[in-house]
Each structure stands twice: as structure tokens, then as C-alpha cells.
C-alpha positions as a LaTeX table, in Angstrom:
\begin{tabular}{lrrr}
\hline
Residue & $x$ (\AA) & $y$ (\AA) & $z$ (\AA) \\
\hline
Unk1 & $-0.90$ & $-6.39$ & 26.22 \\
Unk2 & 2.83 & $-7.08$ & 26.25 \\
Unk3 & 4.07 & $-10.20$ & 26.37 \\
Unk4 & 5.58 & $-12.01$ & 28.92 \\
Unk5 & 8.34 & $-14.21$ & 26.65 \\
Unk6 & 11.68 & $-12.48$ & 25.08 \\
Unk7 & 10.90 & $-13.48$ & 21.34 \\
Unk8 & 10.19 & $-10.73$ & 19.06 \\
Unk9 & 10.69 & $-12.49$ & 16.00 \\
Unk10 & 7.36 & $-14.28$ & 15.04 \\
Unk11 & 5.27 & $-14.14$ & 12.58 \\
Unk12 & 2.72 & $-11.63$ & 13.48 \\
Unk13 & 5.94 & $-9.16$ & 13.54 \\
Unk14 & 7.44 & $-10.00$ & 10.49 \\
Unk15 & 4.16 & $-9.63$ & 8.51 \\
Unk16 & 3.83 & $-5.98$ & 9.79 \\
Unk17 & 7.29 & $-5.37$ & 9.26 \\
Unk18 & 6.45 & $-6.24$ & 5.62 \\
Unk19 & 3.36 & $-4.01$ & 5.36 \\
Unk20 & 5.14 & $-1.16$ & 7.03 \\
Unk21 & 7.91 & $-1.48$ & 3.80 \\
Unk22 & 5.35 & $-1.60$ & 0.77 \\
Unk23 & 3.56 & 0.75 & 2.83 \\
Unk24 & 6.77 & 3.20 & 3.13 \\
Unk25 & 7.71 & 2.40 & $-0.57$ \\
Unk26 & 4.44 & 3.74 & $-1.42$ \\
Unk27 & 4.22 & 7.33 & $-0.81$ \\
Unk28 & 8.01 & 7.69 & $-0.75$ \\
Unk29 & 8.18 & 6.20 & $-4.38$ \\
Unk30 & 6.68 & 9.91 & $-5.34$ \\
Unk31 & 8.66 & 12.62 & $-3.07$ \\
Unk32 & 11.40 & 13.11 & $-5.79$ \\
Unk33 & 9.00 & 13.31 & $-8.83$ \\
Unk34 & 6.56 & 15.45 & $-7.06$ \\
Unk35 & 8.50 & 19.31 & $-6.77$ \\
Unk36 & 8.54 & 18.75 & $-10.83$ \\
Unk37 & 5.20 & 17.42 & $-11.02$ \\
Unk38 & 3.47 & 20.42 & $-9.05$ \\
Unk39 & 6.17 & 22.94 & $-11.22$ \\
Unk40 & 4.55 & 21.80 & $-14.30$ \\
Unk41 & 1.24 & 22.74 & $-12.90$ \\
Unk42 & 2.42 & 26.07 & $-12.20$ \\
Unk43 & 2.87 & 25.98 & $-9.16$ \\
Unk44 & 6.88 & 26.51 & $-8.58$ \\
Unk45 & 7.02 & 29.08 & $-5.91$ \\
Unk46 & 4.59 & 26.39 & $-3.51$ \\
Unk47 & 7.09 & 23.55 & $-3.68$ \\
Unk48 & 7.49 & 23.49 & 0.39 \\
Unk49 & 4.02 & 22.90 & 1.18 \\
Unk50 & 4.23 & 19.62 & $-0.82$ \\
Unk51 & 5.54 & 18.03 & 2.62 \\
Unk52 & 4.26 & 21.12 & 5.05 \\
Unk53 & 0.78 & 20.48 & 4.11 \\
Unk54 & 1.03 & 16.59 & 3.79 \\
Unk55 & 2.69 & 16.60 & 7.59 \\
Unk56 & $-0.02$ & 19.38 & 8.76 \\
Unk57 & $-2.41$ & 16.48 & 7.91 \\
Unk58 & $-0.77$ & 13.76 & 9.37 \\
Unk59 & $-0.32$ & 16.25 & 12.58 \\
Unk60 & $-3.75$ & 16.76 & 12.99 \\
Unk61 & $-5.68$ & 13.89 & 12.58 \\
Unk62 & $-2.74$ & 12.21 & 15.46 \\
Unk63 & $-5.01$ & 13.15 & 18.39 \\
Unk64 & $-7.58$ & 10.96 & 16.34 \\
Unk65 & $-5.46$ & 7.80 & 15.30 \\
Unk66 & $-3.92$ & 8.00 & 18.85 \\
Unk67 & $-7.77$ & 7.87 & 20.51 \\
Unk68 & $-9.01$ & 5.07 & 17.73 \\
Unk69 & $-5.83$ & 2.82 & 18.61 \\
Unk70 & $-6.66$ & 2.81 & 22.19 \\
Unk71 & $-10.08$ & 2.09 & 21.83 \\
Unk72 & $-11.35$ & 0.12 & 18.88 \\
Unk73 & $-8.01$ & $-1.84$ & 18.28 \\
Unk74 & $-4.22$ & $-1.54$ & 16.19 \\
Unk75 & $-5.19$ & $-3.00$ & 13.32 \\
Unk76 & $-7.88$ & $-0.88$ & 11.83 \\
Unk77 & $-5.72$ & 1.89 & 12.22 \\
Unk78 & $-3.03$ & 0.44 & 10.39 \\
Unk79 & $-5.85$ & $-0.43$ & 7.47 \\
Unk80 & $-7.44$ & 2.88 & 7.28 \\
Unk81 & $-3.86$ & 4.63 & 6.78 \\
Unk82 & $-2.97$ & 2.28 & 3.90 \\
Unk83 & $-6.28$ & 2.54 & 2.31 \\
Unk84 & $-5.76$ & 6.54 & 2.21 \\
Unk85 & $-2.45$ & 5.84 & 0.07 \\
Unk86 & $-4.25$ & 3.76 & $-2.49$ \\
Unk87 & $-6.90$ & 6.28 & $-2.94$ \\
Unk88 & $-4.79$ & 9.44 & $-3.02$ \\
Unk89 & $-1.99$ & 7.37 & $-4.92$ \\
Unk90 & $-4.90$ & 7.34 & $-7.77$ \\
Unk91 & $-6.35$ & 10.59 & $-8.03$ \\
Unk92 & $-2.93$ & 12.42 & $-8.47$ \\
Unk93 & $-3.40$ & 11.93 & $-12.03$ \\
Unk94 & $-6.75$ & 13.58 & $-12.42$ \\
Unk95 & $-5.95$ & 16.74 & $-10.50$ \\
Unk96 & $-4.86$ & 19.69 & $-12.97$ \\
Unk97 & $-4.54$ & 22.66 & $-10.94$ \\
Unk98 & $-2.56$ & 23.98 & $-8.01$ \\
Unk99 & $-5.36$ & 24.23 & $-5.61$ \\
Unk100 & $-6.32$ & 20.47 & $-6.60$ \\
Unk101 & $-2.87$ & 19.54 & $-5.65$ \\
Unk102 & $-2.47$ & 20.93 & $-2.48$ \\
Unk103 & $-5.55$ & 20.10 & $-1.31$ \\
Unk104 & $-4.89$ & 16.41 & $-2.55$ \\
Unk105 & $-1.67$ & 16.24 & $-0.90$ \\
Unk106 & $-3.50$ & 17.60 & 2.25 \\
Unk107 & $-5.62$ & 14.97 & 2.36 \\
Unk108 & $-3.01$ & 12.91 & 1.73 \\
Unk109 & $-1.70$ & 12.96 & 5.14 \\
Unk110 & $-4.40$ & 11.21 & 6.62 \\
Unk111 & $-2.07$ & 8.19 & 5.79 \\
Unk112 & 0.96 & 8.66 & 7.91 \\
Unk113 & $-1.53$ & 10.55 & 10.56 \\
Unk114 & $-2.95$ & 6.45 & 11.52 \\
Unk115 & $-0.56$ & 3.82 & 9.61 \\
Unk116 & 2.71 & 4.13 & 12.02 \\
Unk117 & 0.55 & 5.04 & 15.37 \\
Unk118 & $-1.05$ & 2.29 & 14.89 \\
Unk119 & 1.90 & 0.32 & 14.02 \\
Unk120 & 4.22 & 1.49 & 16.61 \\
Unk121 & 1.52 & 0.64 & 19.43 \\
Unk122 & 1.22 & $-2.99$ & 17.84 \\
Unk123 & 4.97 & $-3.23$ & 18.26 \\
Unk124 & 4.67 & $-2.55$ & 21.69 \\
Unk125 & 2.23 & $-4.63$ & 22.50 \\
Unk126 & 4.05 & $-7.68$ & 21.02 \\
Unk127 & 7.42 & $-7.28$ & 22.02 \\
Unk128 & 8.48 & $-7.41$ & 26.00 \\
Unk129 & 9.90 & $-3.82$ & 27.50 \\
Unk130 & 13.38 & $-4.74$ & 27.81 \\
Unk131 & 13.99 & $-5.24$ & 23.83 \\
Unk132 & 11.73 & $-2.09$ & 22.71 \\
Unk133 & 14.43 & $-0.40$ & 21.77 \\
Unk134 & 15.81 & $-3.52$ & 19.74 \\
Unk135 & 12.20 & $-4.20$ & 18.17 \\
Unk136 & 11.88 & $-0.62$ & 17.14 \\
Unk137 & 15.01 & $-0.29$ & 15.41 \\
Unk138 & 13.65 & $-3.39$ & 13.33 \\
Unk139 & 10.30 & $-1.77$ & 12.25 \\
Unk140 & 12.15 & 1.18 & 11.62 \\
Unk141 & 14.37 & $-0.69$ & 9.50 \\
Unk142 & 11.56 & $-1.85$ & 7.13 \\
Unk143 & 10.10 & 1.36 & 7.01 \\
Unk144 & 13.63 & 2.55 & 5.92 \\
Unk145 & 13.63 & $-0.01$ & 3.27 \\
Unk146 & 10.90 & 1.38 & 1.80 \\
Unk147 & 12.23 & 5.04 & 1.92 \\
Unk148 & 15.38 & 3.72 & 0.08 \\
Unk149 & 13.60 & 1.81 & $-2.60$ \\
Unk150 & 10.62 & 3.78 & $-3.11$ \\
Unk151 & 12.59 & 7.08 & $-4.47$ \\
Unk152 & 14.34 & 5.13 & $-6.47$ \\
Unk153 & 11.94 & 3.24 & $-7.86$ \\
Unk154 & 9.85 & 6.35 & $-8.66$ \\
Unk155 & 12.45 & 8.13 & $-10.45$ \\
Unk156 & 13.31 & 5.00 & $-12.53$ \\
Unk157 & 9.26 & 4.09 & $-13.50$ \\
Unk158 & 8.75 & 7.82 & $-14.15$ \\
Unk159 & 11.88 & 8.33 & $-16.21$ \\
Unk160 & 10.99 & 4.89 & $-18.35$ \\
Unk161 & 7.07 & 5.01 & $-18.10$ \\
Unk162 & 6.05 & 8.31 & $-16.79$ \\
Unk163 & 4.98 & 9.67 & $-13.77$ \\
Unk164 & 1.19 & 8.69 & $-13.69$ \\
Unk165 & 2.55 & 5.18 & $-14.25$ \\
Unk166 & 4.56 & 5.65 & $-11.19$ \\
Unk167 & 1.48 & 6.88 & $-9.48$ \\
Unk168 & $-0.38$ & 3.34 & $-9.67$ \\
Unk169 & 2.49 & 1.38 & $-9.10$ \\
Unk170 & 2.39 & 3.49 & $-5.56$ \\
Unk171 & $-1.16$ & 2.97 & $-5.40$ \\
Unk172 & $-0.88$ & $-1.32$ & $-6.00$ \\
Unk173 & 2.34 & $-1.03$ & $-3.15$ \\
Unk174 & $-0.10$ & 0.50 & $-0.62$ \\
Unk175 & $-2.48$ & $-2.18$ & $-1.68$ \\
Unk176 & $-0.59$ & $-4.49$ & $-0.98$ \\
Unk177 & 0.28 & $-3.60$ & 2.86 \\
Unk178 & $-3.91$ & $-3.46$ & 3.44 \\
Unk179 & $-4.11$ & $-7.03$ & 2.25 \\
Unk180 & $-1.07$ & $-8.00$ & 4.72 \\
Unk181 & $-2.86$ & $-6.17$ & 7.39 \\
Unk182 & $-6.22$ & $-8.03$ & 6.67 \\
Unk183 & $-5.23$ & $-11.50$ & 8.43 \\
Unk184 & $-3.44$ & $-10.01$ & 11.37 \\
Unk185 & $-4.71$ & $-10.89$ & 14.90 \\
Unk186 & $-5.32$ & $-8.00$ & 17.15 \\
Unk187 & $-3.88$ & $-7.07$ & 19.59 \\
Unk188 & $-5.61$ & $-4.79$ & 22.15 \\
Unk189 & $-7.71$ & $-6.49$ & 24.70 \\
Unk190 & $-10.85$ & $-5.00$ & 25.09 \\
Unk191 & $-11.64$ & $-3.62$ & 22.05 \\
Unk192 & $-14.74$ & $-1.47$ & 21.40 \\
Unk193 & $-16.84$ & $-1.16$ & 18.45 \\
Unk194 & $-16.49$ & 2.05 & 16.06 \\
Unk195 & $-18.85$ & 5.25 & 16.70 \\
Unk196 & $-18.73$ & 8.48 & 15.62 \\
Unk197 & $-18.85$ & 9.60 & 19.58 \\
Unk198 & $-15.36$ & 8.25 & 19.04 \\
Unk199 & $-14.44$ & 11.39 & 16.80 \\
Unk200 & $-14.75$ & 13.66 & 19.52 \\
Unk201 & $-11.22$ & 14.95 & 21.30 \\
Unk202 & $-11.06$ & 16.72 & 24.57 \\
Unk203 & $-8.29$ & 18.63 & 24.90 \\
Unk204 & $-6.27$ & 15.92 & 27.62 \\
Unk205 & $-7.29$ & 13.40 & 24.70 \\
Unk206 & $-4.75$ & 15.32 & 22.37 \\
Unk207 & $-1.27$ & 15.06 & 24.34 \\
Unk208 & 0.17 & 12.66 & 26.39 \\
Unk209 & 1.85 & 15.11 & 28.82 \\
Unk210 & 4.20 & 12.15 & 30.50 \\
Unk211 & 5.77 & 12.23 & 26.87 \\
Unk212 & 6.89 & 15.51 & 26.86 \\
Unk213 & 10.66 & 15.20 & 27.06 \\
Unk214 & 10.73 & 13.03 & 24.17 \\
Unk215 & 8.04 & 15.33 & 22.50 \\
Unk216 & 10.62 & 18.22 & 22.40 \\
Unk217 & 13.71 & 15.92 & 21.33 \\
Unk218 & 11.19 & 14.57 & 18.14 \\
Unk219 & 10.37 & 18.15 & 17.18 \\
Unk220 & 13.86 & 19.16 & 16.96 \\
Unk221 & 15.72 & 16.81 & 15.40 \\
Unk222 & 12.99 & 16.22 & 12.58 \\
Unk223 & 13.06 & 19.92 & 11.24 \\
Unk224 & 15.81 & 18.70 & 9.36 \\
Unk225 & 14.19 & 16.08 & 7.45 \\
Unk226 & 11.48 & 18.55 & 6.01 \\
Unk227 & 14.16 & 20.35 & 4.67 \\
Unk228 & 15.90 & 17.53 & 3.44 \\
Unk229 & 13.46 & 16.04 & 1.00 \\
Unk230 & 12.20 & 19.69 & 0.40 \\
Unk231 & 15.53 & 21.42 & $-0.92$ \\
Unk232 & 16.95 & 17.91 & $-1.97$ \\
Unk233 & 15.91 & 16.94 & $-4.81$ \\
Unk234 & 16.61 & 21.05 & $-6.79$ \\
Unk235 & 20.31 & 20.84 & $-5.05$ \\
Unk236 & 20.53 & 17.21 & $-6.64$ \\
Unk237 & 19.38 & 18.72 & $-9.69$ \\
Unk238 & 21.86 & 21.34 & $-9.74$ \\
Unk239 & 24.50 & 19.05 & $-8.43$ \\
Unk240 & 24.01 & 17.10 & $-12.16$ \\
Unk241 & 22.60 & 14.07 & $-10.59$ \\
Unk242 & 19.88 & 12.40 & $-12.70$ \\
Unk243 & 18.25 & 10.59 & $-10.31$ \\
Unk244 & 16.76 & 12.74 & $-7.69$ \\
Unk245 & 16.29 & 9.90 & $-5.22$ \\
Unk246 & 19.92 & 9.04 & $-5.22$ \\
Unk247 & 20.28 & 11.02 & $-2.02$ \\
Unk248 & 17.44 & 8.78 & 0.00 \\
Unk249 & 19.16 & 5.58 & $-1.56$ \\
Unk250 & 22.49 & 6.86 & 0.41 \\
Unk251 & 20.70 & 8.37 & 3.27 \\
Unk252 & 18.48 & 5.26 & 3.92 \\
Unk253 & 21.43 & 2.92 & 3.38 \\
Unk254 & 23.32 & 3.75 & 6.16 \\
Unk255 & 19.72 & 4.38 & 8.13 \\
Unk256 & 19.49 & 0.57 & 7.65 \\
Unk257 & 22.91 & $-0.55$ & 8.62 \\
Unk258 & 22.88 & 1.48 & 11.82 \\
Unk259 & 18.97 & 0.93 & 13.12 \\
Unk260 & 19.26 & $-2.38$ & 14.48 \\
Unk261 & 22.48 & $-2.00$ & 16.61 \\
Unk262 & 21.40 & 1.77 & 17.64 \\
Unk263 & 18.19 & $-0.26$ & 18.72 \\
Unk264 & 19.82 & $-2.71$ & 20.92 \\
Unk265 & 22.12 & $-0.31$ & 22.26 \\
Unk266 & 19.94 & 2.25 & 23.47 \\
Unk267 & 18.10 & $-0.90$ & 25.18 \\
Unk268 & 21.19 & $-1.31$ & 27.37 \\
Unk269 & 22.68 & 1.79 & 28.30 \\
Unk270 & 19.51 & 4.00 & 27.99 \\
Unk271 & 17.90 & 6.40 & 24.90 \\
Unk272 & 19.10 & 9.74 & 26.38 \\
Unk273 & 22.70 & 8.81 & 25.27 \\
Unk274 & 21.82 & 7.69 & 21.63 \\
Unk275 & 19.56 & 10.26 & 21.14 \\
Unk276 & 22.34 & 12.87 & 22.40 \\
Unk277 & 24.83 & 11.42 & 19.71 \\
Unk278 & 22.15 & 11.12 & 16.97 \\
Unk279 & 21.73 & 15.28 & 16.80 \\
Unk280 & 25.57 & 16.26 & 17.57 \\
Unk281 & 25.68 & 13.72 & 14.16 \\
Unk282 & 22.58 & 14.77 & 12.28 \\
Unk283 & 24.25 & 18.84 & 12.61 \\
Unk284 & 27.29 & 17.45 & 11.26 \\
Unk285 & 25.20 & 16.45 & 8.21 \\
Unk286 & 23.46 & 19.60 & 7.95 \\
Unk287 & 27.01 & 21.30 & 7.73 \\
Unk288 & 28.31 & 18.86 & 4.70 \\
Unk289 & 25.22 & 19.56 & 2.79 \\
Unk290 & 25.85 & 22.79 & 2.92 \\
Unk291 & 29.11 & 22.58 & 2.29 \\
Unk292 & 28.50 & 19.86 & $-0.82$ \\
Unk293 & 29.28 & 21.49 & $-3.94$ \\
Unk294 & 29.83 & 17.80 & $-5.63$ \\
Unk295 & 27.79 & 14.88 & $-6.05$ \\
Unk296 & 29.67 & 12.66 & $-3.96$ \\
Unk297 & 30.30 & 15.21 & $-1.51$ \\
Unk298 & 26.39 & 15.45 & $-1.76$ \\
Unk299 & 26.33 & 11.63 & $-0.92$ \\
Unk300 & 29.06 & 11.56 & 1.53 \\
Unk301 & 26.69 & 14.04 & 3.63 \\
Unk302 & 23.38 & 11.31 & 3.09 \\
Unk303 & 25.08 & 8.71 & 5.01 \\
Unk304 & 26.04 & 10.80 & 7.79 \\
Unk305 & 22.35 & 12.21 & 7.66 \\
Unk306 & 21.32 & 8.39 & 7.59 \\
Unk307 & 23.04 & 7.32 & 10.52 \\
Unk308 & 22.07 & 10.38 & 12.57 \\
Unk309 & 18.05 & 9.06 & 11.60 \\
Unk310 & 18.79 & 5.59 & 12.22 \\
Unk311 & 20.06 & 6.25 & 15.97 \\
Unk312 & 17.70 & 8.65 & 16.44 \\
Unk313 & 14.44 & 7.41 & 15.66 \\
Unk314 & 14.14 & 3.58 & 17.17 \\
Unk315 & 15.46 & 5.55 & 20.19 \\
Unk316 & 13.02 & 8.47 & 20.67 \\
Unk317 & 10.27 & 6.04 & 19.13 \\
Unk318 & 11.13 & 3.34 & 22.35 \\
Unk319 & 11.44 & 6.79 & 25.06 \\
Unk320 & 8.12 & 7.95 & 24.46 \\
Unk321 & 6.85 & 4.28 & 24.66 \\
Unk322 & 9.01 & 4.30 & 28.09 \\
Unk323 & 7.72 & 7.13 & 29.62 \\
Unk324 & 4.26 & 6.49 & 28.96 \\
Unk325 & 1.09 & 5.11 & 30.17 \\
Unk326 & 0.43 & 1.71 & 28.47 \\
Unk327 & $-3.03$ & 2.64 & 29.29 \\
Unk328 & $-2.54$ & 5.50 & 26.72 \\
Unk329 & $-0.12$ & 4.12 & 24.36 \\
Unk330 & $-1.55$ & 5.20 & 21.21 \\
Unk331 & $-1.71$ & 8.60 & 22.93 \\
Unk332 & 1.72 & 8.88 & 23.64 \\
Unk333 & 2.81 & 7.85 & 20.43 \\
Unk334 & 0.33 & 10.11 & 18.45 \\
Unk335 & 1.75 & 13.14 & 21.28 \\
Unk336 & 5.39 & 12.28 & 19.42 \\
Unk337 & 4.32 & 11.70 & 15.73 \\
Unk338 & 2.04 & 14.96 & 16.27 \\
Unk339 & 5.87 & 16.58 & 17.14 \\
Unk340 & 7.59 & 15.05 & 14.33 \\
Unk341 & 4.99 & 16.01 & 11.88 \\
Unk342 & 4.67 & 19.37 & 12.85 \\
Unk343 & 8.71 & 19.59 & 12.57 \\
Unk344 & 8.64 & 18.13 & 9.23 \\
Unk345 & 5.94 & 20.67 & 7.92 \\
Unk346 & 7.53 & 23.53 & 9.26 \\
Unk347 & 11.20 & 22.41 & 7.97 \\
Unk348 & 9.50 & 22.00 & 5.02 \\
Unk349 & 8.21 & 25.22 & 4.93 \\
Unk350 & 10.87 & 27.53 & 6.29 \\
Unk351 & 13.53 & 25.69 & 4.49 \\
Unk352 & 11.64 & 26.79 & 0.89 \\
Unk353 & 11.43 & 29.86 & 2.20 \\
Unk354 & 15.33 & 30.70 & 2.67 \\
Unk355 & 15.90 & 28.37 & $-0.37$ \\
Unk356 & 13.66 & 30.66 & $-2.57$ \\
Unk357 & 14.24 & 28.63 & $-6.08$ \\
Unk358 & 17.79 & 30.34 & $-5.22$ \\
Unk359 & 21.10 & 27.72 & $-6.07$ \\
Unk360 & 23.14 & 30.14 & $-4.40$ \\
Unk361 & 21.07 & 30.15 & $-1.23$ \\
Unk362 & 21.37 & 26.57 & $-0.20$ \\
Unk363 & 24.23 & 26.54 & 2.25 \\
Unk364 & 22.49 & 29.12 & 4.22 \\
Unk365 & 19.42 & 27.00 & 4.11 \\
Unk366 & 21.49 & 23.64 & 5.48 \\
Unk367 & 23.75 & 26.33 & 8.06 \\
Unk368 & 20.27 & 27.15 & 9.60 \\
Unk369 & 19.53 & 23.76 & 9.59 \\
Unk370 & 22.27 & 22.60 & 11.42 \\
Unk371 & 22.05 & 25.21 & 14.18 \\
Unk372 & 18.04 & 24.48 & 15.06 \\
Unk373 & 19.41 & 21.08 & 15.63 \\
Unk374 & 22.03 & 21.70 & 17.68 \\
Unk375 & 19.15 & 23.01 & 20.57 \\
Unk376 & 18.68 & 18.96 & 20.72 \\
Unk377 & 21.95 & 18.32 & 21.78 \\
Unk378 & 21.37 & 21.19 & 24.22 \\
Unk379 & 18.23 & 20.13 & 25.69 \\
Unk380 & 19.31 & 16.84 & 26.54 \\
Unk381 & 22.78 & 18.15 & 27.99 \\
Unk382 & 21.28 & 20.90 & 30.31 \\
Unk383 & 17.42 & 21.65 & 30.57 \\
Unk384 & 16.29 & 17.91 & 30.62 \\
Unk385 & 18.56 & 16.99 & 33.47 \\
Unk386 & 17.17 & 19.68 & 35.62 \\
Unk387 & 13.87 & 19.09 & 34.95 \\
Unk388 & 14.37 & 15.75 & 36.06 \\
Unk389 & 15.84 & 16.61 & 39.48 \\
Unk390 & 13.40 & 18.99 & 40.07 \\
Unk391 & 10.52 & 16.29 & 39.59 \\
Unk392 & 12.50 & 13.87 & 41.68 \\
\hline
\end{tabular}
């Protein structure tokens, strides 16, 4: 239940924003380190289902962490999600083959499938309609934190220590977040005890279909990220930059410096228009990337790509929250994290594919990019307008 009062900043919400960093550090610490990890198992030519299979995961079990948030409460949504990142964090260094791998990394998309469903719901419920947008950008911020340090603190423990030290170290982070999420108060009235009966999804139980608008606007604009930290970290590679989380430390930098303002503004003069600059500016990014045949021209292009995200998503995240049921709230959000993960996955994918282990191919990859995110732009500009006028 939302409250009544215009504070956002308590406790409760800074402990979560806390647990939604380590718990963001934690399987982001691994992204860079992982296209060389799976290489060395062979397994080169199936570096883009390292994210499409980890998001196909996440996608499907949405319907799931959207139906368990509504019914037996926030909180043991948000536990469940972490616990899946200590486990999986820890059996990385046992598996030896391809097929272990990918099934591994399958499963490990359970964790963002429940963690921010249940998080983004919890938000909701705490913070009063009329600074969602604000509150958002926040979370979003901490989550962002994570992604920045996480990379980089990957690449650094697995250059010094190697990489199934970095493993653990993502494993303890994730532990961490459960043990924050522990002592927090619930906050869905009404809360019903776990049963498998719970488990079972009828097909209205699986989209939110007020959400749609902002289902299509999700999909879109996250192909890009898939193939962002799926081409990434070989162009940083062949760009001469040591670190392959450099990019994210750019990329989330100016994620963070934008979210909170982005937040606040789209809470005053309304999501559509944030949402419409965020993918005219995240198709300018596309475009430098592929143009980037420098480091810092590499770099130059993360920031833009960072402040396209960190308009974008506090934005879409507070729209689909908007147009909503709050009887269905976890619904809704699971309909747009359902979107974003199936973008993700299938940036991930197609972007490998025009990519091919090919240097020479990755402006085409980035041009492509650029152009499926331009339909965003579109959408907003011309179809979503009339379907709103024809529903009025």
C-alpha cells in the first residue's frame, strides 16, 4: 500500500537501495571476464548466448516473480533472487564444459527474473505516486552503482587473483544483499502463505495488458544493451584497452549523474517526453560506437549511451507503474522486465551474430543498432498518440 506522506527517504528505502547495489555489483562484477572465460572452454563461436540465455531465464520465470510478489509478499522475492546469485556465483568454477556453462548461466537468470520485480513493486509501495518517477531514478541509481563498480572490480580481482577468485567475491556481494533483505518489513497487506498451486500461470496471469505502451517502448530501447555488453568487451579488446569494464565505468557514470534529475523531471512534465529524448540519445550512441575507432572515442560514446539509460529507465520503470493496476503491480512490472529481458537476449544474440568474431564487422553491428532504436522514437511520435485517441 502506498503511502499517504511525501518522504521517500527512510530507512526501509535506503536499506534496499543498498541491497539492490551489492546485489547489481554481483553478477555485473563477471560480464567482462565471462566472453574469455567461456572462450577458454571452447566455446568462442557461443559468446552471445552468455546474456541471450541468462535474459531468456530471467524472461521466463517474470510471469512467476510477478504472481509471487502479488501474493505471498516483496520481500521473499527479493531473497530468492539474491540467493540464486550466491549459488550460481559458486558453481561457475566447477563447470568445465560448454554445455555446463550455458546451462549454468541459464539458470542463472532466475536472479534478475525475481530480485528487481520484487524490488521495483516495494518501491512503489513505499513511495507516494507523485515522486515515482523521482524514487525510481534513485533505485536505479544504486543499481547503476553496482553496474559501474562491479565490472571493474571483476576485471581488477581477476587480473590480480584470478577469475574463480572473482567468482566468490560475487558470490559474498550477493550474500550480502540477502542478509540486508532479511530484517526488512513487508510491505504487501494481505499476504498469503507459499504453495506450489502458486506455480501455476494462466495465460491473463502472464501480461499486464494495461502496460502495453510502455511494454513496446522497454523492448526497443533495451536491444541495445544486449549488444552492448555482448560486442563490448572484444571491440574494447581490439581498441587496446586493458580493462574490459572500462566502458560500463563510463557508461554507468554518466547513468548516475543523470538518473536522479531524469527522475524528477519526468515526475513533472510526464514520461512520454523523457522517454522520447532517451532513444533519439541512446541512437546517437549507437552511431559513435560504431564510428569509435579510438579508446576515448570508445568512451566518449559510453557516456552518451549512459545518459540515454539513465533517462530512460526510471522513466519507463515509473510509466508502467502509472498505467497499471496497483492490484497487479508485480504483474505489470514483470509484463515490462519480461520486455526488457527478451530485448536484451535477442540483442545479445543478433548482435553476435552480425559481429561474427569479425573486428571489421562492428560498425555494421552498432549501425543496426542504432536504427532498431530509432522505431522508439517513432512509436512514441506517431502510433502511440493515435492509439490513445482512439481509446479516448
Amino acid at each position: 500500500m502506498n503511502t499517504t506522506e511525501e518522504r521517500i527517504y527512510t530507512l526501509q528505502f535506503f536499506l534496499l537501495c543498498l541491497s539492490n547495489l551489492l546485489f547489481s555489483a554481483s553478477f555485473n562484477m563477471m560480464l567482462p571476464e565471462l566472453p574469455a572465460y567461456l572462450t577458454h572452454l571452447g566455446g568462442a563461436d557461443y559468446k552471445g548466448y552468455i546474456l541471450a540465455l541468462f535474459t531468456l531465464m530471467a524472461g521466463l520465470s517474470r510471469p512467476f516473480s510477478g504472481k509471487l510478489t502479488d501474493t505471498i509478499g516483496r520481500v521473499p522475492v527479493m531473497i530468492f533472487g539474491s540467493l540464486t546469485c550466491v549459488v550460481c556465483s559458486l558453481l561457475y568454477p566447477a563447470v568445465s564444459t560448454v554445455f555446463a556453462f550455458l546451462l549454468l548461466r541459464f539458470f542463472h537468470g532466475f536472479s534478475t527474473g525475481f530480485k528487481p520485480t520484487g524490488t521495483a513493486a516495494y518501491v512503489s509501495d513505499l513511495v507516494p505516486a507523485t515522486r515515482r518517477g523521482e524514487a525510481m531514478g534513485v533505485i536505479g541509481l544504486f543499481h547503476t552503482i553496482g553496474m559501474s563498480i562491479g565490472p571493474v572490480i571483476g576485471g581488477w580481482v581477476s587480473n590480480q587473483w584470478g577469475i574463480i577468485f572473482m567468482f566468490r567475491l560475487s558470490a559474498v556481494f550477493a550474500l550480502l544483499s540477502v542478509v540486508i533483505l532479511i530484517g526488512m518489513k513487508e510491505t504487501l497487506a494481505n499476504r498469503q502463505p507459499f504453495r506450489l498451486s502458486l506455480l501455476r500461470i494462466s495465460r491473463q496471469e502472464v501480461f499486464e495488458p494495461l502496460v502495453w505502451p510502455a511494454v513496446i517502448v522497454t523492448f526497443l530501447i533495451y536491444l541495445s544493451y544486449g549488444a552492448v555488453f555482448t560486442v563490448i568487451p572484444d571491440m574494447s579488446d581490439y581498441l587496446g584497452i586493458s580493462n574490459k569494464g572500462a566502458f560500463y565505468s563510463f557508461f554507468t557514470g554518466s547513468s548516475i549523474a543523470i538518473r536522479l534529475l531524469a527522475g524528477k523531471v519526468s515526475d513533472k512534465f510526464g514520461r512520454i517526453p523523457i522517454l522520447k529524448i532517451s532513444a533519439l540519445v541512446m541512437a546517437v550512441a549507437m552511431v559513435m560506437i560504431a564510428l569509435s575507432t579510438s579508446p576515448w572515442m570508445l568512451f566518449a560514446a559510453a557516456l552518451v549511451y549512459g545518459v540515454s539509460v539513465g533517462m530512460g529507465s526510471p522513466a519507463v520503470t515509473a510509466w508502467t507503474i502509472d498505467l497499471g493496476n496497483p492490484q497487479h503491480r508485480g504483474r505489470a512490472l514483470a509484463s515490462m522486465y519480461i520486455a526488457q529481458e527478451a530485448a536484451i537476449g535477442l540483442g545479445a544474440y543478433f548482435s553476435a551474430l552480425l559481429y561474427h568474431n569479425l573486428p571489421g564487422r562492428f560498425p555494421i553491428t552498432f549501425y543496426v543498432t542504432a536504427a532498431v532504436t530509432m522505431v522508439a522514437p517513432l512509436y512514441l511520435f506517431t502510433v502511440h498518440p493515435r492509439s490513445k485517441a482512439l481509446q479516448a
